[in-house]
N, C-alpha and C positions, 0 to 999 in steps of 0.2 A: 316778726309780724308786721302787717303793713300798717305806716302809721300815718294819717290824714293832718293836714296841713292848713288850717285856716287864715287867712288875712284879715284884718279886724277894718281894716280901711277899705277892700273892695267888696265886702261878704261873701267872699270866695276859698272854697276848698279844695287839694289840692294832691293828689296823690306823691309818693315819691317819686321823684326824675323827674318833676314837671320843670319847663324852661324858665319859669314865674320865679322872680330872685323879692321876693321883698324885704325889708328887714328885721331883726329878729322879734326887734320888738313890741312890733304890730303880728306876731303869730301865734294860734296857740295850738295847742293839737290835739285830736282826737283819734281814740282806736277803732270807731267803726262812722262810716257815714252817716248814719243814722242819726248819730251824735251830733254831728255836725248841721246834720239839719234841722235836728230840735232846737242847737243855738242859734236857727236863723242864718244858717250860710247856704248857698248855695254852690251845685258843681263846676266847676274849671269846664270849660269847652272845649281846652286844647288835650289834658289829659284824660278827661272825659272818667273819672273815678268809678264810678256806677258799672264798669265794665272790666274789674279787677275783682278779685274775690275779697267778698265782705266777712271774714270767717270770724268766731271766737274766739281768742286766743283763752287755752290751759286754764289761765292764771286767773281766768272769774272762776270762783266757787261752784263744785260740781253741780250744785240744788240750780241755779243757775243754767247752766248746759244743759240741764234734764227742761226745764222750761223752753230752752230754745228749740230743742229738739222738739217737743209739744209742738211748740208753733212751727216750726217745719212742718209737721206731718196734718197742718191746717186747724190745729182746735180753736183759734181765735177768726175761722171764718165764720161761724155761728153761734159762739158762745164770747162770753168776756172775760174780763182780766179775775173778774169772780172766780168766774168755772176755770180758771186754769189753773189759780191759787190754788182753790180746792181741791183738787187732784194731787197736788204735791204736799196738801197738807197745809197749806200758810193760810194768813190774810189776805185779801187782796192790797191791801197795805204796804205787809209787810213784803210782798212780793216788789210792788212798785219801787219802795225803796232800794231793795238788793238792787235794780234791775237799774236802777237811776244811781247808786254807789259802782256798779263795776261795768258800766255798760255804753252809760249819760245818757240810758231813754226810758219811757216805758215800755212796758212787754208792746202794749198797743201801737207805740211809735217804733218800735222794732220793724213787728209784723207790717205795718204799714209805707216803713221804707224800702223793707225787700220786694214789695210786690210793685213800688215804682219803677226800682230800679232792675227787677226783671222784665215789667213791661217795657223801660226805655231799649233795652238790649232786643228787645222782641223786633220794638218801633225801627231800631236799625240793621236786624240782621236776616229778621223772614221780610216775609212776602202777605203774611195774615193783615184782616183788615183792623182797621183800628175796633169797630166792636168786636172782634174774636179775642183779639188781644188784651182787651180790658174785663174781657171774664178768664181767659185764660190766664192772667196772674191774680186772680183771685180777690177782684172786686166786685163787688156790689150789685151797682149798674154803673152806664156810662156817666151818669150827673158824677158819682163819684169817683171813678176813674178820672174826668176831667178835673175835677179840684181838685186832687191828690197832685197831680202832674204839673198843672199851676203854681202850685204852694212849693214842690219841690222842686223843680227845672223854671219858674218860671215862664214858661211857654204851654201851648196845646199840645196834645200830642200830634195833629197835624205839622204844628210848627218845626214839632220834633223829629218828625218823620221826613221834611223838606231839606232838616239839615245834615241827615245822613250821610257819611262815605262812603267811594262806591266798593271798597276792599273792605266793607262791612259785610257789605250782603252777601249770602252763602246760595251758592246752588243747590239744588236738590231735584234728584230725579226720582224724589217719591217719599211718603214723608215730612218731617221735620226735622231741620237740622241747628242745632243750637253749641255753643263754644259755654260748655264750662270753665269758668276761671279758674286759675288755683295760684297760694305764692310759691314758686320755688323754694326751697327742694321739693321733687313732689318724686318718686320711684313708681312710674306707672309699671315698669317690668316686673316688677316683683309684687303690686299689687294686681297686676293680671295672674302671675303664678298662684299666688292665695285664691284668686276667682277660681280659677280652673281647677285648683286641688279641692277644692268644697262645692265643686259644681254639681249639682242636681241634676242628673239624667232626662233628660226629655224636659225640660225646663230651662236651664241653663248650657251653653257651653263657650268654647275661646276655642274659635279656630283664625289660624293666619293674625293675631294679634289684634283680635275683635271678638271683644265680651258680650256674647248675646243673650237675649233671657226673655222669656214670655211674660206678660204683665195681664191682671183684670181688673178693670174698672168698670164698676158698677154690672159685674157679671159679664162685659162687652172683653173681648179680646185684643191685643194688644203688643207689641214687639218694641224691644226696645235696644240700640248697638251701641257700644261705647270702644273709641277708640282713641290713637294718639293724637292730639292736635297741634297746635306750637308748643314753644317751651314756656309758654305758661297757662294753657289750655287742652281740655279734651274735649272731644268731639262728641256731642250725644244724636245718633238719629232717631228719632220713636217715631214710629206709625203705629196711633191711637185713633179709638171709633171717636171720638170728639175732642175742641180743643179745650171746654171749659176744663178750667183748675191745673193746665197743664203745668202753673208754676210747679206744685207739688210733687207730678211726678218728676222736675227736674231733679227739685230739692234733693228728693228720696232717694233718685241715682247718684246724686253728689255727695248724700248720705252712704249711700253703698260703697263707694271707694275713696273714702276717709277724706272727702275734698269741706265739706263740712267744719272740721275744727284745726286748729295749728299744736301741733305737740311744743308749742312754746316753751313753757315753765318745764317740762316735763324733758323735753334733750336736753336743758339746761341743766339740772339739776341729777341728770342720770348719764351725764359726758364726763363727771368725777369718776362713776364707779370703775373698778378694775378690771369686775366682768363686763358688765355692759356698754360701758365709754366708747374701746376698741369696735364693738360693734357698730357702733354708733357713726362714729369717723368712718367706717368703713359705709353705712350705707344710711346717710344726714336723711335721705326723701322716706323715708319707710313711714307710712301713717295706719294708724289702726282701723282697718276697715267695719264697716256697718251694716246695714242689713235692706233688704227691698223689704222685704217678706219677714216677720219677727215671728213667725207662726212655721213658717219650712224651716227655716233660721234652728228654731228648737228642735225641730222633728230630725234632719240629719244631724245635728250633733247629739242624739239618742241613738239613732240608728244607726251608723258611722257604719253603715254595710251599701256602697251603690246598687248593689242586685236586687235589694230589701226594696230602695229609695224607687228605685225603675220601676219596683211590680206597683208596690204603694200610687205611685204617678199614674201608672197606667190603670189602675183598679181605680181609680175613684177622682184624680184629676178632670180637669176637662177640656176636653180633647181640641187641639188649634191646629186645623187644616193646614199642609202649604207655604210652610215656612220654611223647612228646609234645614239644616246647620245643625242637625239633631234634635231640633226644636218641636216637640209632639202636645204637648201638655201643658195649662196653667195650673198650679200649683193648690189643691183642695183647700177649702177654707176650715179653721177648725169645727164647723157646726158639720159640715161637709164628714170630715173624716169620724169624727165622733159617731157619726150615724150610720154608714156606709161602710167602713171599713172591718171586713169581718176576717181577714185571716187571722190565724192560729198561732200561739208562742208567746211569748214572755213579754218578747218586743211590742210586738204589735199590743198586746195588753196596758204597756206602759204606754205607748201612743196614745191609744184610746183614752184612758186616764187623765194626758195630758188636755189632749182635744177637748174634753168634755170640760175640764176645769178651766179653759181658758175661753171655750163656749159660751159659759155663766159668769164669766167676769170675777174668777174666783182667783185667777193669777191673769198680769197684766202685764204685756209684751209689748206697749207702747217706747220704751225709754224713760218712764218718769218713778218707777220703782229704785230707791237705793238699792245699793249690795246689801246688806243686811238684811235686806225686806225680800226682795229677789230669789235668792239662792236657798233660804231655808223654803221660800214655797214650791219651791223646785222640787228639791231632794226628797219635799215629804212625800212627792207620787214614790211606788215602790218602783225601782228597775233606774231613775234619776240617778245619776252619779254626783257626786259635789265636784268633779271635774268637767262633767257635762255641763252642769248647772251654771260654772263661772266660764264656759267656753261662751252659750247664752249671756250670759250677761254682759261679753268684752265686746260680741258685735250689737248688743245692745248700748255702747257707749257708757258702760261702767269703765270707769280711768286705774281701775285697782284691780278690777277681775282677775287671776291668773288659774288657768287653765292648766299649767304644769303639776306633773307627778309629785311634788313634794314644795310646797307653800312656803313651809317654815323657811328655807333656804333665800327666799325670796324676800322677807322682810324689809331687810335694805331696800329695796325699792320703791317698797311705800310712799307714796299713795300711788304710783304712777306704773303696776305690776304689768297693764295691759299691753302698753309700750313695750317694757323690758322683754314680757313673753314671745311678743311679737317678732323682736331682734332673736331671740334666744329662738326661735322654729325656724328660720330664714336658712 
């Protein structure tokens, strides 16, 4: 995991590699920038941190991870550290503390240095003006996008924008084109292989070593391309009907192919086993991928039939002109299929089931449900399988899910089964 580097004599942090030699004992160090800027430091110019992946590492407490995922997926743009607790079940208290024991911020200073430092990458790599950019990472208004960017780069964003390099800015002939960070190891090959075996018919596909998939926002239609970028980046291009919030949708795709968290603790501790070590050496990048959609996400790991998933898409999806790449449909919303979907069979019964109980907010497909909570709500629909169940819950970002034919086998690798499974279907 990437570990941050502060100087206590210039208030400057500093990623690894940077040229900056100080001595040791003016440094201290932190896991996430964040951190670094709650204690008042601010970013290096030369290595420019804010443009490396700021991930999780394993080793915070899964209750933890399920919070962050929250806030990726936006709950702290209109609610507070209240409403986020409470979803998970805590104090806001006690949340704050976990979040400042494994983290060194609040949920709030979290969520508020990711959307800096998505806007700083915006400021140097599109072409969007500075107000598109300051709703599109998910602030406020501009007064607050200005003192966010103040506090943390010290400068405007104009200023920010001025000091740009010119091997920053990305061309694009249509679209938006944005560099997701990731730390190596990262196996994008084998995380395209996973896309394309679970790909959704008329929704998703991978042709020519480009993951493509329909998105909706706010009912408006959507595309989105993820492909190879350097060797510590991939390439996201989305053509979206607008740009607010687009931090999210990035989020949500770096959610999708596991660029989100670091299997830190988890190779480490599963590089002993006998079976899975060997795997492991053999392919170090492999990350446990996630979900755009947590609601399709369920429905083909129920229906695990593409001919089912294609009529289902095309009976009741809705339909995106002119895309091209096999790309026909965005993918029905559970209120959508609960109500409209009327074929016949066992299946489609269980769908409906599904639909309808995650309609009323009766099971919840966010990420912030444990395994224990999760999986029996699952199974109790009839035609749910408990292997279906914990397939759901491993691209939900449960770290123990396992999805294989016989669990018991698997115990050794507690708590970290999702990994293991993952090497073990490769």
């Amino acid at each position: 995991m990437t570990t941050y580097s502060a100087v206590r004599t210039t208030g400057i942090y500093c990623r690894p590699g940077c040229g900056a030699k100080p001595l040791a004992e003016n440094v201290e160090t932190f896991e996430l920038p964040a951190a670094a800027e709650a204690a008042g430091y601010r970013a290096c110019l030369r290595c420019r941190p804010y443009r490396v992946a700021g991930t999780v590492a394993d080793e915070a407490p899964e209750l933890v991870c399920r919070a962050v995922q929250l806030i990726i997926t936006g709950v702290l743009d209109e609610a507070d550290e209240t409403a986020l607790a409470a979803r998970l079940g805590l104090s806001a208290r006690h949340l704050r503390r976990m979040f400042n024991d494994h983290l060194g911020v609040t949920p709030d200073q979290f969520a508020r240095s990711r959307r800096a430092h998505f806007a700083r990458r915006l400021l140097d790599d599109s072409e969007l003006t500075i107000a598109d950019i300051a709703f599109a990472s998910g602030f406020g208004s501009l007064r607050q996008f200005n003192r966010a960017m103040r506090e943390i780069f010290r400068s405007t964003p104009r200023e920010l924008r001025d000091r740009r390099r010119r091997t920053d800015r990305l061309a694009a002939d249509g679209g938006l084109v944005l560099r997701m960070p990731y730390t190596p190891p990262y196996d994008w090959p084998a995380m395209l292989n996973f896309l394309e075996a679970h790909a959704i018919p008329g929704v998703e596909s991978v042709i020519d070593g480009v993951y493509r998939r329909t998105i909706a926002l706010d009912g408006d239609p959507g595309l989105l391309e993820l492909t190879a970028g350097g060797p510590d980046h991939l390439l996201l291009r989305a053509h979206l009907p607008y740009w607010e919030g687009v931090i999210h949708v990035v989020e949500r795709a770096a959610q999708l192919v596991g660029l989100e968290t670091e299997p830190v603790l988890a190779t480490a501790q599963l590089t002993g086993d006998p079976v899975i070590g060997p795997l492991i050496k053999a392919r170090p990048g492999l990350r446990v991928p996630g979900v755009w959609g947590p609601f399709e996400v369920a429905v083909a790991a129920i229906a695990r039939d593409q001919e089912l998933l294609k009529q289902l898409v095309e009976a009741v999806g809705t339909p995106v002109a002119g895309l091209g790449h096999g790309l026909t449909h965005a993918f029905p919303s559970a209120e959508t299929l609960a109500n409209r979907y009327d074929q016949p069979g066992r299946v489609a019964d269980t769908l409906r089931a599904l639909a309808t109980e995650v309609a009323a907010g009766n099971i919840k497909l966010d990420g912030g449900e444990p395994l224990e909570t999760l999986v029996p709500a699952l199974t109790h629909i009839d035609g749910i399988s408990e292997t279906a169940a914990h397939h759901i819950a491993l691209r939900l970002g449960a770290r123990d899910a396992f999805p294989g034919e016989s669990a018991t086998d698997s115990e050794a690798w507690r708590p970290w089964r999702a990994l293991a499974y993952l090497h073990l279907s490769q």
